[in-house]
C-alpha positions, 0 to 999 in steps of 0.5 A: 318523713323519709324512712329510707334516709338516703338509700335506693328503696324504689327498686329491689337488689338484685337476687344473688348468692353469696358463697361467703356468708355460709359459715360451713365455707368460711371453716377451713380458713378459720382452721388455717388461721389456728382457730377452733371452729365455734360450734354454730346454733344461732345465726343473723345476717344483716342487712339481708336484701332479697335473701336468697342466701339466708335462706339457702343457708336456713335451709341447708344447715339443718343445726343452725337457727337464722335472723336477719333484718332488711329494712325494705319491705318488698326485699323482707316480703320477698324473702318471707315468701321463700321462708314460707314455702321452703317451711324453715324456721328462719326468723326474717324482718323488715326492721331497721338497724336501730329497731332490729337491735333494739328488740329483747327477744333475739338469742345470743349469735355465735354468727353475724354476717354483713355483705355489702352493708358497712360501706353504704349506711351512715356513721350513726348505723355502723356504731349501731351494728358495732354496739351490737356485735359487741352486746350480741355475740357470744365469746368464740363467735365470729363475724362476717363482714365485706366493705369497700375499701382503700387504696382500691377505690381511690381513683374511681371515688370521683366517678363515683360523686359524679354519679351521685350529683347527677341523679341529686341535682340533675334529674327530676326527683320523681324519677326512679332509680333506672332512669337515674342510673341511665342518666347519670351514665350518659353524663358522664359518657359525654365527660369523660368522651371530652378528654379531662384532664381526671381520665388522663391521670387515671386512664383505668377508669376509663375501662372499668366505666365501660365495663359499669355499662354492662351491668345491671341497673339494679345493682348500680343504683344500689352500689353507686346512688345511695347517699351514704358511702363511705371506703375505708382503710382496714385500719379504720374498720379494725379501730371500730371492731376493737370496741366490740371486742373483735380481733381479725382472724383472716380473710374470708376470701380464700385467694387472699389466704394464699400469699405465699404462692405469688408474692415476691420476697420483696414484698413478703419481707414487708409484710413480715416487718410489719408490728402487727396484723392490723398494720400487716393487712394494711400492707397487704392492701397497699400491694395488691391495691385491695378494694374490696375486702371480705373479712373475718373478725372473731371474739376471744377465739380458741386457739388450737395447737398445732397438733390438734389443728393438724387433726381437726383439720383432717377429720374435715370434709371438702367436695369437688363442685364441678366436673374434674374436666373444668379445672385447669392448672392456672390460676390468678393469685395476688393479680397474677397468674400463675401455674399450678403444680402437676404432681400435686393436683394431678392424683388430687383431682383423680380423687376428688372427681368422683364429685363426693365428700372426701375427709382430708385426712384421707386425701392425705394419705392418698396422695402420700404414695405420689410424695406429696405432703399434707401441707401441699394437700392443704395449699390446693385445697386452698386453692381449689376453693378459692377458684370456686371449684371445691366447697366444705361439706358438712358432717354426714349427720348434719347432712342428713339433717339438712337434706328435708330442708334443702329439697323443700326450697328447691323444690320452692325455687324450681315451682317460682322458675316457671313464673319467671322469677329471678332465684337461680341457687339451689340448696346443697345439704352437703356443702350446707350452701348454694349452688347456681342454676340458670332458668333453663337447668330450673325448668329442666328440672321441674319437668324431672319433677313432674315425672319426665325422664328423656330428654324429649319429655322435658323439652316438651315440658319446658317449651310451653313455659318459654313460649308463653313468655315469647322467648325462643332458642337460639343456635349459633347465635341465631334465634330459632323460628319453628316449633320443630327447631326449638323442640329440637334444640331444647331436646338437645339441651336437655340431654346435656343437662342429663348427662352433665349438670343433674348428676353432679347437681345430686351428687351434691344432694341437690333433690325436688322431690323428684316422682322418679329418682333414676333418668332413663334417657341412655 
């Protein structure tokens, strides 16, 4: 009996973490779209893969109880591991859909999360997960959801069907998932180096197969190989969720939620003239060519007032995630880039670059004396969180709540790094997310924890790990040769990390039970 039904089972996803399944991020866009927050206790991602961010999330929200499923058990096995040494008490499995859903001890959900599920299971799975949302989510709840979507893929969904025929009739089926991939992409290599007629009519897809070249195979064999895959149209998801209840609140991608920036009166007018959202957002799709949504969908949700969105709305706290030197004032909205305006993120980021929480309402009468208007505050905001470059925070009493759990799976993630394995995400108990750190900046960090404070300590700390892997560091592209260059080079490294990366990393509460808590390298 084949109990993966089609899907890629012989080798993990790729361990990675997304931003938008923390409900703390997805706050300000509900708030936005007129919404009172739902007051979170119970959570449950489906689907969850390695869980990286379940557990963060498990980790950094200390209010906040977490279930999930994922039905291969080297992805369950992998993200128990980390429940256990981060010490949560995230409830993770390795059930099925329809096993999972069946059970009669799961609580009620004020939150469900899918990424990158919906598109790539079978009708019978989806009207499971729709049965489900409509038994399990409590009124006023939310619902996370990301698919593949149309008109965007259109074009690309041959490619797609090449890929899979390939690896179903082309290679021998005892071949694992890599060499599938390998192969069907040196097939269609040598279609698409013929000239065929389906390149000359989409001559972009040309550039986005090159682009599949570069990326992990992990991720290709999941996101292209598996038997069921289907894009929709929104009009077909927002048909499905109408059945559990669930009207569409907003996106989840904050760039989507900045129209007003880019789009031309033209086009704005057509997505005015539009009956309704769910026709609306169909526009929407049509004029950016959307092929990857992020969506929020909510059932019976509160609507607030205007007044009392606006006050809510300022007792919320946000936080610059990179150093104020890092953001530029351009932008890519809509596809298009487009010039930030001086006089509004000048004084904000002057603010907002100490890398702390700020209430908005603060930030508000802040920049007052500038002239710049609570609505123009919002917009940066907005804006600012959809390049990535400032996060939510969470409550000072819930940071403090969280911060026990987040330091113990940090302090998981930093012991797994000098074994080589693939958790680059740390737990901020502020943002109530993750944080990416590379290899290196992990290693770094464990030496901290060990007790180095300069950076000579931690280079010699960290060198043992990366020669006993056969790894060396390189400059100027080149890979160094003697003990003494690489010592060098990694000392150098490591007196950037102290200078850079670890104060902003504590500045968002990231800590690993550090034996000392202040560097002495100056």
């Amino acid at each position: 009996m084949d109990w993966t039904a089609g899907y890629v089972a012989d080798i993990g996803y790729s361990s990675q973490y997304y931003a938008e399944l923390n409900p703390v991020r997805l706050s300000l866009a509900l708030l936005n779209a007129g919404y009172a927050l739902p007051n979170i206790r119970n959570a449950c991602e489906l689907g969850f893969g390695q869980g990286v961010s379940v557990n963060i999330h498990a980790a950094a929200e200390g209010g906040i109880k977490w279930y999930g499923n994922d039905f291969l058990p080297s992805q369950a096995a992998f993200a128990q591991g980390l429940v256990a040494e981060a010490g949560s008490d995230a409830h993770l499995t390795d059930e099925s859909f329809a096993e999972f859903f069946a059970r009669d001890d799961l609580p009620d959900f004020d939150f469900i999360a899918l990424h990158g599920i919906w598109s790539w299971i079978s009708d019978e799975n989806r009207a499971l997960i729709v049965d489900f949302l409509r038994r399990k989510l409590r009124v006023g709840g939310v619902v996370y959801v990301s698919y593949n979507t149309l008109p965007g893929w259109a074009a690309a969904m041959p490619m797609r069907e090449l890929f899979v025929q390939h690896a179903r009739h082309m290679s021998p089926p005892a071949l694992d998932s890599v060499s599938k991939v390998e192969a069907a992409l040196e097939h269609v290599a040598k279609l698409f180096a013929s000239k065929p007629g389906y390149l000359a009519m989409n001559p972009q897809i040309e550039t986005r197969f090159e682009a599949l070249k570069g990326m992990d195979r992990r991720y290709l064999a999941h996101e292209y190989f598996n038997q069921d895959w289907r894009p929709m149209y929104f009009t077909e998801i927002a048909e499905a969720m109408s059945t559990a209840k669930l009207s569409f609140a907003c996106s989840a991608n904050y760039a989507d939620l900045l129209d007003e920036i880019w789009m031309t009166p033209e086009q704005a007018a057509l997505m005015e003239a539009a009956p309704n959202e769910v026709l609306t957002q169909q526009t929407r799709d049509y004029l950016v060519n959307q092929q990857f949504r992020r969506d929020i969908w909510i059932k019976g949700g509160e609507r607030l007032p205007a007044a009392k969105g606006l006050e809510v709305l300022g007792a919320q706290r946000v936080i610059l995630t990179v150093p104020k030197s890092e953001v530029t004032l351009t932008a890519t909205l809509g596809g298009r880039e487009v010039t930030l305006q001086e006089a509004v993120y000048k004084p904000l980021l002057e603010v907002l670059g100490d890398n702390k929480p700020h209430l908005i309402s603060d930030l508000n009468a802040a920049l007052a004396s500038f002239g710049v208007q609570p609505l123009q505050v919002l917009q940066a905001i907005m804006v600012l969180i959809s390049l990535n470059k400032l996060a939510p925070a969470q409550t000072e009493a819930a940071v403090a709540a969280s911060a026990p759990g987040a330091t113990r799976i940090n302090a998981a993630v930093v012991e797994r790094a000098r074994y080589g394995e693939a958790v680059t995400c740390l737990a901020s108990p502020i943002t109530g997310g993750g944080m990416t750190a590379d290899r290196i900046a992990l290693l770094m960090m464990g030496a901290i924890r060990a007790g180095a404070t300069t950076p000579q300590a931690i280079a010699e700390k960290v060198w043992p790990v990366l020669a006993g892997e056969g790894r060396r560091m390189t400059r100027d592209g080149k890979a160094l040769d003697t003990l003494e260059e690489n010592l060098e080079e990694l000392t150098r490294a490591a007196q950037v990390f102290l200078e850079k990366q670890w104060p902003l990393l504590r500045n968002l509460g990231v800590r690993v039970n550090e034996l000392r808590t202040q560097s002495r390298h100056k």
